[in-house]
LUMLOVO-705980 format. One line per 4 residues: their letters; for each residue x, y, z of C-alpha. Coordinates in pm, whole numbers. Each point is the difference from the previous one (the first is absolute). Example, Ala and Ser with C-alpha at 12.3 -4.5 7.8 and 13.67 -1.06 7.14 Angstrom:
<nodes>
as) 1230 -450 780 ~ 137 344 -66
</nodes>
This chain:
<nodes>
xxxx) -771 -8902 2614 ~ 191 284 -59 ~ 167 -49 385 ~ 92 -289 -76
xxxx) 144 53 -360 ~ 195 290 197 ~ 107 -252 258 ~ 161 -245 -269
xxxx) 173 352 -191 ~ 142 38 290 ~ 118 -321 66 ~ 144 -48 -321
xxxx) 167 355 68 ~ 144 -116 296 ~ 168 -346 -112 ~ 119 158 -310
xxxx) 189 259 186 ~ 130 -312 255 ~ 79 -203 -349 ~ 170 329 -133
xxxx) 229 74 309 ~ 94 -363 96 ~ 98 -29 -387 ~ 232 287 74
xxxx) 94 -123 339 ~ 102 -292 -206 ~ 205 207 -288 ~ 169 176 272
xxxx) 161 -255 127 ~ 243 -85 -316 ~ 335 -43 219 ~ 24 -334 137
xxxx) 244 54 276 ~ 65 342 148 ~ 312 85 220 ~ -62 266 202
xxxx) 227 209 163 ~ 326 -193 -8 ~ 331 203 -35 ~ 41 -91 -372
xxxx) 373 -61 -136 ~ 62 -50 -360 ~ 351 70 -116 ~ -105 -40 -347
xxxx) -234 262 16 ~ 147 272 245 ~ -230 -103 235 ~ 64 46 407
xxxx) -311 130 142 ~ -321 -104 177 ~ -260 -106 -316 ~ -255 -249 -53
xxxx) 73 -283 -273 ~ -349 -136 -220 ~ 18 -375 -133 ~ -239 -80 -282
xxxx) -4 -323 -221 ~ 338 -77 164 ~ 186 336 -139 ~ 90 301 185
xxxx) -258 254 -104 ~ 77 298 201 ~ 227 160 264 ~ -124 316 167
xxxx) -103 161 299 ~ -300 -63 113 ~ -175 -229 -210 ~ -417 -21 117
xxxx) -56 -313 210 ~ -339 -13 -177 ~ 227 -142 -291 ~ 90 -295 119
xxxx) -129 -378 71 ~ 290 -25 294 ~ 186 257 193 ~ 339 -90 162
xxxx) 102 242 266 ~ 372 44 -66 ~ -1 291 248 ~ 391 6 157
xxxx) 87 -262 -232 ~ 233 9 -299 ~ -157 -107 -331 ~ 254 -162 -276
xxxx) 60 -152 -347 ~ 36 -343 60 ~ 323 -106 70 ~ 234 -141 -223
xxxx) 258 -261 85 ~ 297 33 -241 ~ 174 -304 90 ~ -185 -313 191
xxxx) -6 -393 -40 ~ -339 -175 -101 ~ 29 -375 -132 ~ -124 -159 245
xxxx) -8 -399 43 ~ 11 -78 -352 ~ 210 -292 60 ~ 272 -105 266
xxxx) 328 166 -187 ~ -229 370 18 ~ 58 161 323 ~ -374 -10 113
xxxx) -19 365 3 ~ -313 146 137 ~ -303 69 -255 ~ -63 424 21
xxxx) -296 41 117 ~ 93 -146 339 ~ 233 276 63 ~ -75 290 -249
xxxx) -311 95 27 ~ 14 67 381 ~ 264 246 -23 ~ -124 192 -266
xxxx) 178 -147 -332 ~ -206 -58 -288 ~ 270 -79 -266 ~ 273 -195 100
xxxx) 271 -57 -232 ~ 148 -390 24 ~ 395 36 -37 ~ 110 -244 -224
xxxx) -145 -350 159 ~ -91 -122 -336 ~ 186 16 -348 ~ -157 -15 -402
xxxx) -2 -401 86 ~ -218 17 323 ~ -138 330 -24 ~ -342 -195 -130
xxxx) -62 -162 297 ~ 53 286 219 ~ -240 176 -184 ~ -271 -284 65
xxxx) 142 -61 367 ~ 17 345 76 ~ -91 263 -181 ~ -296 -166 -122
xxxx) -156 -49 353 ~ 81 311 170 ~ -185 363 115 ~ 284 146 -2
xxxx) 126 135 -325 ~ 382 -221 -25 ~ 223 86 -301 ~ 349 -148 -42
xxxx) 334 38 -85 ~ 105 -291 -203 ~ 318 -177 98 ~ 262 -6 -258
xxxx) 11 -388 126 ~ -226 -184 -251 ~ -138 -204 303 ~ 24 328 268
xxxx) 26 -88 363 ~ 64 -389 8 ~ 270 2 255 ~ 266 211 20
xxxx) 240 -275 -93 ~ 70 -124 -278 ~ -302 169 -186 ~ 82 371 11
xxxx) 380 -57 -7 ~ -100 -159 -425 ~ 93 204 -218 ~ -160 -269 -304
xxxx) -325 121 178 ~ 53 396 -40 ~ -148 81 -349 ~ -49 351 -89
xxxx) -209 -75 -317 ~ -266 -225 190 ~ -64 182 327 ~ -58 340 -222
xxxx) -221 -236 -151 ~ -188 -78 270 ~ 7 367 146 ~ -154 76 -314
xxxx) -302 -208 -18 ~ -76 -2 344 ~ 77 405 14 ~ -321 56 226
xxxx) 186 -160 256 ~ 322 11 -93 ~ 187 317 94 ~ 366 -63 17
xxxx) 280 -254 -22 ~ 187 -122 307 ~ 344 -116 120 ~ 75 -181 328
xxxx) 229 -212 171 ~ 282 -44 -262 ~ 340 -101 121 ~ 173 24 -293
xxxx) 288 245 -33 ~ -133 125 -308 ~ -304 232 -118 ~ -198 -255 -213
xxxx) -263 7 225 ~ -5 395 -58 ~ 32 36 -349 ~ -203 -271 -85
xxxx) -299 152 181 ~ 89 326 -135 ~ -35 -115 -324 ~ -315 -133 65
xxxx) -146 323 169 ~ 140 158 -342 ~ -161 -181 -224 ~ -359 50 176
xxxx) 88 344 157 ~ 12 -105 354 ~ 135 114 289 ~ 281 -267 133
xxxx) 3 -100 446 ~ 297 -123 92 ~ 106 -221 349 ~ 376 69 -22
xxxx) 65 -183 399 ~ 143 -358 -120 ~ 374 97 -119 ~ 313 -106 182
xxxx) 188 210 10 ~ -274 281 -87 ~ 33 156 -342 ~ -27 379 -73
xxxx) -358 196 45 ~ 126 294 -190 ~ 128 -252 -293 ~ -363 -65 -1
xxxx) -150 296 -26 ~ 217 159 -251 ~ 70 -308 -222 ~ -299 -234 52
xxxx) -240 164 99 ~ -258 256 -244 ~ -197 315 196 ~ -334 -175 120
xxxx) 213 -319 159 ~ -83 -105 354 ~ 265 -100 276 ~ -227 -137 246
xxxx) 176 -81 390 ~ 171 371 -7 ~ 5 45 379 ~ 192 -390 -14
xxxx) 272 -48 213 ~ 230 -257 -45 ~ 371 -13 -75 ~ 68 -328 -100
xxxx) -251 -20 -266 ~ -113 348 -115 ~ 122 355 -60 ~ -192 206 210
xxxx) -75 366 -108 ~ 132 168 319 ~ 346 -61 91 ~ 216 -75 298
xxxx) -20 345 147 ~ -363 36 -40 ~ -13 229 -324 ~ -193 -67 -273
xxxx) 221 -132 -278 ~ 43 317 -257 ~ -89 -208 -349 ~ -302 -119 194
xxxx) -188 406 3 ~ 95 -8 -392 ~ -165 -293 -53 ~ -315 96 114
xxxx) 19 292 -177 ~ 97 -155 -345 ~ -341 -168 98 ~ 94 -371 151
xxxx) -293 -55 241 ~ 95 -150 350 ~ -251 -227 194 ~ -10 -61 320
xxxx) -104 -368 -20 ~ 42 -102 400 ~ -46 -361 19 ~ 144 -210 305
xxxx) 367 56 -113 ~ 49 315 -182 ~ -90 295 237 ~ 246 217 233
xxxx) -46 330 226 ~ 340 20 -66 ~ -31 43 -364 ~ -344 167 3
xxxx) 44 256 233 ~ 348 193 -108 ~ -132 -14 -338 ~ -378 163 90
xxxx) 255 259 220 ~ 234 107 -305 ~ -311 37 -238 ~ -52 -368 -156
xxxx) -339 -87 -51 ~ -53 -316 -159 ~ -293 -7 -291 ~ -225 -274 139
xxxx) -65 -161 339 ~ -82 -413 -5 ~ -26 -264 178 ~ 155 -274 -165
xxxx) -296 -199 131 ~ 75 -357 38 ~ -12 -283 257 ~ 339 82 194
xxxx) -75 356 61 ~ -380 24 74 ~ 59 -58 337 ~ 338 135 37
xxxx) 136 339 34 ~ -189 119 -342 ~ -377 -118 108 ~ -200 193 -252
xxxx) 5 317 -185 ~ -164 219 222 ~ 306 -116 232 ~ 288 110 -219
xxxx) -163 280 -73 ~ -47 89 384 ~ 369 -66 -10 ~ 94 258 -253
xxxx) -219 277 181 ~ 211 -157 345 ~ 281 178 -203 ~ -164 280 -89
xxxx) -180 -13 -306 ~ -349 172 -21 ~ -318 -196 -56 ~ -23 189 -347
xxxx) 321 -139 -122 ~ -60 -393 112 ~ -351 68 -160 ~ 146 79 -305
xxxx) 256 -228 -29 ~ -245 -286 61 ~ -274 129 -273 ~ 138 267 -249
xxxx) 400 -54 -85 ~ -81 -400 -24 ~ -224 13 -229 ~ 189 229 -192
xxxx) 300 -241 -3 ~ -175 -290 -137 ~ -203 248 -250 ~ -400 -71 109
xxxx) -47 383 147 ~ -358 -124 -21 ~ 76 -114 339 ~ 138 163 323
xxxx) -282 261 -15 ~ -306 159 73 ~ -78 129 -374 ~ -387 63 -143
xxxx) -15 -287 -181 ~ 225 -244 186 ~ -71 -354 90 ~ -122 103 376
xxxx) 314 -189 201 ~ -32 162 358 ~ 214 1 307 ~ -152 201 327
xxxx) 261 -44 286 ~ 32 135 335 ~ 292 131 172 ~ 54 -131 346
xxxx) 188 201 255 ~ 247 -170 246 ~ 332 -206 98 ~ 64 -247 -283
xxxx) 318 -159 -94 ~ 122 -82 -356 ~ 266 -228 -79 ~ 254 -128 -276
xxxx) 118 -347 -153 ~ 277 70 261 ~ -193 51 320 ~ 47 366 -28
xxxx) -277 189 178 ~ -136 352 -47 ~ -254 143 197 ~ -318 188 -138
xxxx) -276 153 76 ~ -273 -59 -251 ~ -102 -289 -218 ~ -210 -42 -266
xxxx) -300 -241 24 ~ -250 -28 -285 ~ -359 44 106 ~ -169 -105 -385
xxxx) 117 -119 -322 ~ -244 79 -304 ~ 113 -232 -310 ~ -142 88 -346
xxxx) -286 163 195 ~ -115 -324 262 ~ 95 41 370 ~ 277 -298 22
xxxx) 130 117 337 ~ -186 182 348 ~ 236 0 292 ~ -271 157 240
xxxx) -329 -10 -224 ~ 18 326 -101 ~ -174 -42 -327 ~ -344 -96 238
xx) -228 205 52 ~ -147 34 339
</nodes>
């Protein structure tokens, strides 16, 4: 009897020490997704180094070296991989299909996700009359996080002509209104397309971005003959305001910021540092070596790189973000800098620095790209080409914590 009551001590011994370390087994493992090993860069944060990155509960919850495996529910190897913010696309177009007048734009997540954009930023496609709908079309319905700048155009993007040319339809007073209410989505006011020889367009938007204290992007490529940047920036224009298509080439219709002989126009340094923001804002029309690269040469950087996603230039000469900013390290800008200027300096311009990085405490938006090494050629809206020899290609895209994106199945364990 006393065997067997020494048997079933022991027993109990036993499965109470398996109950007591599987219990911790399971406590240990409080990070949901681990990153391991992945050269971590973080403008935001000084970051540039190899590090692991934790995801918990959808927030960033550490950034370290060597963070235990034993940790984690899933390891990603990110070993020889580059691990991101999530991108952020300053200047794209979203309303897709609404109705036959929109311009059937394509819905985000087709396109974003894949390259490693999490927010993308619609430019303008709706105004405060048809921003409701592209909230339900659009934002509503999409991983991706879309925000928008809202057209100074009551009805935004419903043809170029006559809608956008109505001045009737460009009221201050109810697009701040809108901005206002919808101000979780809502992060600027937007000008495009305007023929007139006038600035109502401008200062009507401006006034609007006053009254809610937002930043102002404006399109300034419709005016024949083209009327004065540097009026703009010193007249119209407050610090904060965006002029999106800077590397734009086109005589006819624009003032471009590098002149004639290939020198960056004088006014256009003391803009920049009176605090206008320039955007690079590709697009099928509004891209040019020979604009981009003097000015990268003589020491312009521009504040943002974009796509100006839309249906005319996602198969053209822009393709996708990770393209352009191939392009820009074509010309000889570090990975750092086109890593920054997609995630930290955006977000910064449209005021949600809760984006763009890899902060404890962040919404867990991840990018993890790989370079690849060889002969690629980049062109521009003018069938420029430059040669290069790396190009970025995203490998995963983690959105508010869930795996939205695995080139190559990484995030599988074998």
């Amino acid at each position: 009897m006393k065997e067997l009551t020494r048997y079933s001590h022991a027993c109990l011994m036993t499965l109470t020490i398996f109950f007591v370390v599987g219990l911790t087994a399971i406590k240990a493992q409080n990070v949901d997704i681990l990153i391991k090993g992945g050269h971590v860069i973080d403008a935001k944060n000084n970051i540039n180094s190899v590090m692991d990155v934790a995801i918990t509960d959808r927030k960033i919850t550490q950034v370290a070296v060597n963070i235990p495996v034993n940790s984690a529910k899933k390891v990603i190897n990110a070993k020889g991989l580059y691990v991101t913010p999530g991108l952020i696309d300053m200047h794209a177009h979203h309303f897709a299909g609404i109705s036959e007048e929109r311009n059937g734009d394509p819905m985000p997540d087709d396109y974003t996700l894949r390259t490693g954009v999490t927010t993308s930023i619609d430019a303008g496609s709706s105004g405060w009359k048809s921003f409701k709908a592209f909230k339900a079309h659009t934002i509503d319905k999409s991983k991706t996080r879309v925000l928008a700048w809202l057209n100074i155009v009551g009805e935004g993007y419903l043809g170029r002509e006559p809608w956008e040319q109505n001045t009737g339809d460009m009221d201050a007073k109810l697009t701040a209104m809108s901005a206002r209410i919808n101000k979780e989505y809502i992060i600027g006011i937007k000008v495009s397309h305007y023929k007139g020889g006038d600035w109502i367009s401008v200062d009507r938007a401006v006034e609007a971005g006053k009254i809610v204290n937002m930043p102002v992007m404006v399109d300034f490529g419709e005016h024949n003959p083209p009327q004065s940047i540097e009026e703009l920036f010193t007249k119209h224009f407050r610090p904060g305001d965006i002029f999106t298509h800077c590397f734009a080439a086109g005589a006819n219709n624009r003032e471009t910021i590098v002149d004639e002989n290939g020198k960056v126009k004088p006014f256009v340094f003391e803009a920049q540092r009176n605090g206008i923001v320039f955007d690079v804002g590709h697009g099928a029309g509004a891209f040019a070596f020979s604009q981009a690269i003097p000015a990268l040469k003589q020491g312009f950087v521009p504040n943002s790189i974009s796509t100006d996603f839309n249906n005319g230039s996602k198969n053209a000469a822009m393709k996708d973000i990770l393209n352009v900013m191939s392009k820009f390290m074509a010309m000889g800008m570090d990975l750092q800098t086109v890593i920054k200027l997609t995630t930290m300096t955006p977000a910064k311009q449209i005021q949600r620095e809760d984006l763009g990085n890899l902060s404890v405490g962040a919404e867990a938006d991840v990018a993890i790209f790989s370079v690849r090494k060889g002969d690629f050629g980049f062109t521009d809206v003018r069938k420029t080409k430059v040669k290069g020899t790396q190009k970025l290609e995203a490998e995963l895209t983690i959105r508010a914590g869930s795996i939205v994106w695995d080139l190559n199945g990484i995030s599988i364990q074998d």
